[in-house]
N, C-alpha and C positions, 0 to 999 in steps of 0.2 A: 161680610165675607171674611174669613177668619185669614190671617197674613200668614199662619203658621200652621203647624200640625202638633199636635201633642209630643212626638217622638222627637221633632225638631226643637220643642221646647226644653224636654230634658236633656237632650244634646248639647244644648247652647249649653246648660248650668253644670255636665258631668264630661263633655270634652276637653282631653290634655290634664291640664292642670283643674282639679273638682272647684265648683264655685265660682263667682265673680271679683273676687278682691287679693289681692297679694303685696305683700309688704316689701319693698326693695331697699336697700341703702342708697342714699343719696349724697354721699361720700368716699372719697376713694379709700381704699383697704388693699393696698398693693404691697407693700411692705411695712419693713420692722417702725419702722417709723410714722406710719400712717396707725397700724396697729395700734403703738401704742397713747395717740393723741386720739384714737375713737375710744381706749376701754383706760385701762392703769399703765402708767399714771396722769396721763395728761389729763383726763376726764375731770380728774380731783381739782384743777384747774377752773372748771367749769362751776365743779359742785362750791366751791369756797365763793365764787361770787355770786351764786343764789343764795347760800346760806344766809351770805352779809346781805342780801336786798333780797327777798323775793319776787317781786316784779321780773329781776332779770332772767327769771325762767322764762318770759317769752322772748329774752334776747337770744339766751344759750339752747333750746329747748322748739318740740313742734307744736308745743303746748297752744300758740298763738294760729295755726291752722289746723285744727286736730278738733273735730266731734265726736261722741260718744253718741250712738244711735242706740237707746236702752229701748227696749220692749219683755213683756210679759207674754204675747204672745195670746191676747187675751181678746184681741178683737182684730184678726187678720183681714182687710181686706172685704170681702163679703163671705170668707170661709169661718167667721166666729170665733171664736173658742176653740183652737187648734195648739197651742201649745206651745213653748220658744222654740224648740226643736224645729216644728213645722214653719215657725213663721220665722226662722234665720234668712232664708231665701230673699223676703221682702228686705228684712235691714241691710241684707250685702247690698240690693238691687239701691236702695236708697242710698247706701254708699256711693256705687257707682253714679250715683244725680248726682249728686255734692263735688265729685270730682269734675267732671265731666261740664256741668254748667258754669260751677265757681271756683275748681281750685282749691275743693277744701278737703282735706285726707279725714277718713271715718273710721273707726272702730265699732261693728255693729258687738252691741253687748246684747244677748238675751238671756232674761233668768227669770229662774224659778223663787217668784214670789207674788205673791196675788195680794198681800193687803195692802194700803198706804202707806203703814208704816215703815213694812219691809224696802219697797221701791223707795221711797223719802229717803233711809237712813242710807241704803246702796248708794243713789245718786252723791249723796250728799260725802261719800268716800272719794268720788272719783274729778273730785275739784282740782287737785293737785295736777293732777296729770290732763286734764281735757281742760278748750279753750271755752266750749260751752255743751249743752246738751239738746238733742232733739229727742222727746218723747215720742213713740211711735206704737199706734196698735195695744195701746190699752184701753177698756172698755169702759165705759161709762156706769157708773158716775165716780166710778174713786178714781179718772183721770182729773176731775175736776180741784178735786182736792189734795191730790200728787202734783201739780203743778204748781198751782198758788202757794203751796208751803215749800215749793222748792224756789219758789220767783223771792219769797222771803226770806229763804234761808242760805241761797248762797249769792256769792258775788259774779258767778259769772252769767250767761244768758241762759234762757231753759225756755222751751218752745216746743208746744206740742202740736206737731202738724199736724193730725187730724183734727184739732179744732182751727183751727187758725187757719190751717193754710186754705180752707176754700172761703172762709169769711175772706178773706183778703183779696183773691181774685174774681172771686163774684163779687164784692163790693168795688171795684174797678169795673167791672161788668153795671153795676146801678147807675154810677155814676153818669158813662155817656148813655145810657138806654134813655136816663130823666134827661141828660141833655137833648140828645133827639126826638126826645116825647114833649116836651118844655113842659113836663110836670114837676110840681117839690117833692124833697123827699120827707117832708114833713106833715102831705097831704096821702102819700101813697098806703094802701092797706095790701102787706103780705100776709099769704097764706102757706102755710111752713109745714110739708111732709115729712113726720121722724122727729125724731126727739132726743135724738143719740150726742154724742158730742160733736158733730161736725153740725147738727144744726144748731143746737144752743149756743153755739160758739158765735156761729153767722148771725145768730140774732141777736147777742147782744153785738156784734159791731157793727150791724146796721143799727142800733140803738147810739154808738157811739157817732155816726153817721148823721144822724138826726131824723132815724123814723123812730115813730114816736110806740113805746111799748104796748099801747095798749091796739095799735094798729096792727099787730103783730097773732095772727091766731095761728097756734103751734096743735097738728095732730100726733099722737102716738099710737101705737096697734090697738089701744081701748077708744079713741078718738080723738075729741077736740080737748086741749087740755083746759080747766075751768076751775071756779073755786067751790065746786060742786061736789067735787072728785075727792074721793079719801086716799092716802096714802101717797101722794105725791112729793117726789124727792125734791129739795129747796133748792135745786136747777130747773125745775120743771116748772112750781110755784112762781117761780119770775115772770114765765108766758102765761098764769093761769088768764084765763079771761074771766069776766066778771059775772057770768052766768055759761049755759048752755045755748052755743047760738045756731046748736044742729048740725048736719054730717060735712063730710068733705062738700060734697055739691052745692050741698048751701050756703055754705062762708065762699065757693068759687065766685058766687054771683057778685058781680064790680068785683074786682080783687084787680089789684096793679101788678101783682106780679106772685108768683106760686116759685118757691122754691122745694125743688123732690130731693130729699137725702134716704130716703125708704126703699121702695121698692118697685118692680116694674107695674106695668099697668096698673099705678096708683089713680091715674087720673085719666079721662078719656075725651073725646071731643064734646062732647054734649058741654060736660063742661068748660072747657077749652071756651067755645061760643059765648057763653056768659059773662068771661072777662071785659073789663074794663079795655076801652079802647087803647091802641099801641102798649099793650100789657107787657112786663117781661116773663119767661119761663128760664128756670134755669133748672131741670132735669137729669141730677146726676147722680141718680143711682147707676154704677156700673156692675157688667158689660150693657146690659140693655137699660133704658131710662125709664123710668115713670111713665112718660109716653111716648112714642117713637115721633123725632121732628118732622116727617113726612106728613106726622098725623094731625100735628098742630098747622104746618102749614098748610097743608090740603083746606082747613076751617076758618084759619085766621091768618090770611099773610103780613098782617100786620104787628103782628108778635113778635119781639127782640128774641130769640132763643139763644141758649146753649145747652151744652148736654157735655157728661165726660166725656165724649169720645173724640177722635182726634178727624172722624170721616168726615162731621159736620161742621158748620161755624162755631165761632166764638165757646172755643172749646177751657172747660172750665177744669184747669191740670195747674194741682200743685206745686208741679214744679216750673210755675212761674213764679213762685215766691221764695220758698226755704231755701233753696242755695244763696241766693242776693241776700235775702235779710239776715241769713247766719254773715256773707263776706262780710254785709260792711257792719255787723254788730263787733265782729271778730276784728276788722282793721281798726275801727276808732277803740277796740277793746271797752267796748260797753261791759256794763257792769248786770243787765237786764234787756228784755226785748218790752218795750213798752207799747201800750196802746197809740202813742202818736208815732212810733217807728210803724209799727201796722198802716197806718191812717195815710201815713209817706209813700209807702211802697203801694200800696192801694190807687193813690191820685199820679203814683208815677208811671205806673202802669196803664192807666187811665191816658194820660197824655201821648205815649208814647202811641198809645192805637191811632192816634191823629196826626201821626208823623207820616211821609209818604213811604211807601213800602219798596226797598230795593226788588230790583228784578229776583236774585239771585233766591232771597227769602219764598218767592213766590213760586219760583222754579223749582224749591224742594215742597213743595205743598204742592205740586201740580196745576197750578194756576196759572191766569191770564195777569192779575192782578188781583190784589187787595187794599179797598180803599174803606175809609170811617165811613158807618153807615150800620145797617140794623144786622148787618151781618158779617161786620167786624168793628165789634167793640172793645174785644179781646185782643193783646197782642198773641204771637205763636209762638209759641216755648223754641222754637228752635231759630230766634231772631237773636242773633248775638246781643243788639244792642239792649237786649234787656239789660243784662248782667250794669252796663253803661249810667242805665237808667235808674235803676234798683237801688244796688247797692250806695252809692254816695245819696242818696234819698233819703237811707234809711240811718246812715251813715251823720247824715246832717240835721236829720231828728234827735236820735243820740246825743250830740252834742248841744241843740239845742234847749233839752230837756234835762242835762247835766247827768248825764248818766254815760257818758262817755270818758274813759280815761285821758286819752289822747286826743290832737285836734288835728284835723286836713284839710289841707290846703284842699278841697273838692275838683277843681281841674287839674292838678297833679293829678292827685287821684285817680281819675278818669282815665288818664294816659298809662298811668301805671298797671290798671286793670287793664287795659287792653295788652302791654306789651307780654304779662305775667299771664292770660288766657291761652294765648299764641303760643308761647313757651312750653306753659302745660299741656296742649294740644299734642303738640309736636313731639311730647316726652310719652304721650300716653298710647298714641298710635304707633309709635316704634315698639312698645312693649307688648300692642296686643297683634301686631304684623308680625311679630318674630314667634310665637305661634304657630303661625299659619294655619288660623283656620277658615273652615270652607265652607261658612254660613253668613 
């Protein structure tokens, strides 16, 4: 059942002030004297001690909390190919997560440019000014190749969530599924709906993970993908399998665990039955899944599920990861978001499902309780302690892999991030109460 109504939706984004985002000063400008240490001449102050070191732009500068949310606008969501124009709405709204969860102020940029090169060279302008970048909502496969050349060519972090971020929380999702299954993950065979970047992303870091590639059979709209097949792009050739081993239903049969990035009613109970005992699903095509969870559990209650959606368990939402992995890439001032910073946040997420769950967290879920088990494997996006959890995780990957500027003390840290959450809590709901609005 829908929470909203269409008219309510554009309300929300065309009430008062148009949009989700607004830029305010966060310095006083009261007089002649305030004037002129925010512009000429005091500023010249500022700018003489970057010039002599540039590092110190993240002393003097917001450079050091400051994303560039860039999209092309080239794979909205499940709207497609709608254009920057149309897909601004999603980079404010991703603003607004970046704030909201970690305290990190955005700049959504969208432009008109559809090849590699164009998006490469733009990104590669905006180093000066931004502490890192998330790519967002470009289509596959030239996101594949826009990132890697930009993880090469600049010094600061570059992360594209739509790949990454559901490898990351579904592979927090593997992890305690094989723990409560006591299966390896070295034993399990996934069956992989879609072939777009958010599933080739998940499957190479369940590769990084330790399932083994060849366990790995990946469908796209022509089928199973194989070295059969002509024309297949060398993201796709990585999953080919070594023959034809026939349709969805028949690579269902034993399968440990089906991951849906496709489309609805990709898969159905018949199949569903076939799987391998205590299997997992992770079902997130949104708004409705590959299969509806009713449908799986009605056939197999033994199935670890998730699905996007936030009605059911072990709900599989990005933004359990991009804000934390951007704060602590952004505090230690990493220089790149690495596969073992992934791999961190993943097992930190992982552990923290097996924390006990305060009342308070459950009360906004409308629950009794939530405890580890086949139907919470997942922590819930709106558990503060994520942010606790995450970030120095990813923070302490970082430096452990030397890709970290700076070093932290991790339980300062810890305390730090909590007093600076509270702070900007408190800063953010004064500005959107002064408002007053009535949704």
């Amino acid at each position: 059942m829908a929470l909203f109504t269409k008219e309510e939706a554009l309300k929300y984004h065309s009430d008062k002030r148009k949009g989700k985002l607004e830029v305010i000063s966060i310095k006083p400008c009261d007089n002649q004297k305030h004037l002129s240490m925010a512009y000429s001449p005091g500023v010249a102050e500022a700018c003489r001690e970057i010039a002599a070191d540039t590092e110190k732009v993240y002393e003097y500068t917001n450079k050091g909390n400051l994303i560039a949310v860039v999209s092309n606008g080239t794979a909205v969501l499940g709207l497609g190919n709608i254009g920057p124009e149309a897909g601004k709405p999603v980079m404010e709204g991703k603003g607004v997560l970046f704030k909201i969860f970690s305290d990190i102020d955005v700049y959504d940029i969208n432009i008109k440019a559809t090849t590699p090169d164009e998006i490469v060279s733009f990104c590669k302008m905006l180093e000066p000014t931004f502490g890192g970048i998330n790519l967002e909502d470009i289509k596959a496969p030239e996101c594949f190749e826009i990132e890697q050349r930009l993880i090469e060519e600049m010094n600061i972090p570059v992360f594209h969530d739509d790949q990454h971020g559901t490898a990351i929380i579904s592979g927090a999702g593997i992890i305690n599924a094989l723990e409560i299954s006591g299966k390896k993950i070295e034993d399990i065979k996934v069956v992989v709906s879609g072939a777009g970047a958010s599933a080739i992303a998940c499957s190479e870091f369940y590769v990084s993970m330790g399932v083994k590639r060849e366990n790995i059979y990946m469908f796209d709209s022509r089928g199973l993908i194989h070295a059969g097949r002509e024309g297949l792009h060398e993201s796709k050739k990585a999953f080919a399998q070594d023959k034809d081993y026939g349709s969805l239903a028949d690579v269902m049969v034993g399968a440990d665990m089906f991951l849906g990035l496709s489309v609805k009613d990709a898969i159905n109970k018949d199949m569903v039955k076939t799987m391998a005992e205590n299997a997992i699903i992770f079902a997130c095509a949104n708004p409705d899944p590959e299969i509806p969870y009713t449908d799986v559990k009605e056939v197999r209650p033994d199935i670890l599920m998730g699905t996007g959606r936030s009605d059911f368990p072990n709900q599989v939402n990005n933004v359990l990861g991009f804000p934390f992995i951007f704060r602590g890439a952004l505090d230690c001032r990493a220089t790149a978001i690495n596969e073992e910073m992934k791999l961190a946040c993943a097992q930190a997420l992982a552990d923290l499902a097996k924390e006990p769950v305060p009342q308070e967290i459950c009360d906004a879920y409308g629950v009794d309780k939530l405890e580890y088990g086949i139907d919470y494997i997942i922590p819930k996006p709106l558990d503060p302690r994520v942010l606790t959890w995450l970030a120095p995780a990813v923070a302490k990957a970082a430096m452990d892999t030397g890709v970290a500027k700076i070093q932290l003390d991790l339980d300062a840290y810890c305390k730090e991030l909590e007093t600076r959450m509270a702070a900007s809590q408190k800063r953010t709901k004064s500005v959107v109460e002064s408002f007053g609005y009535d949704f």
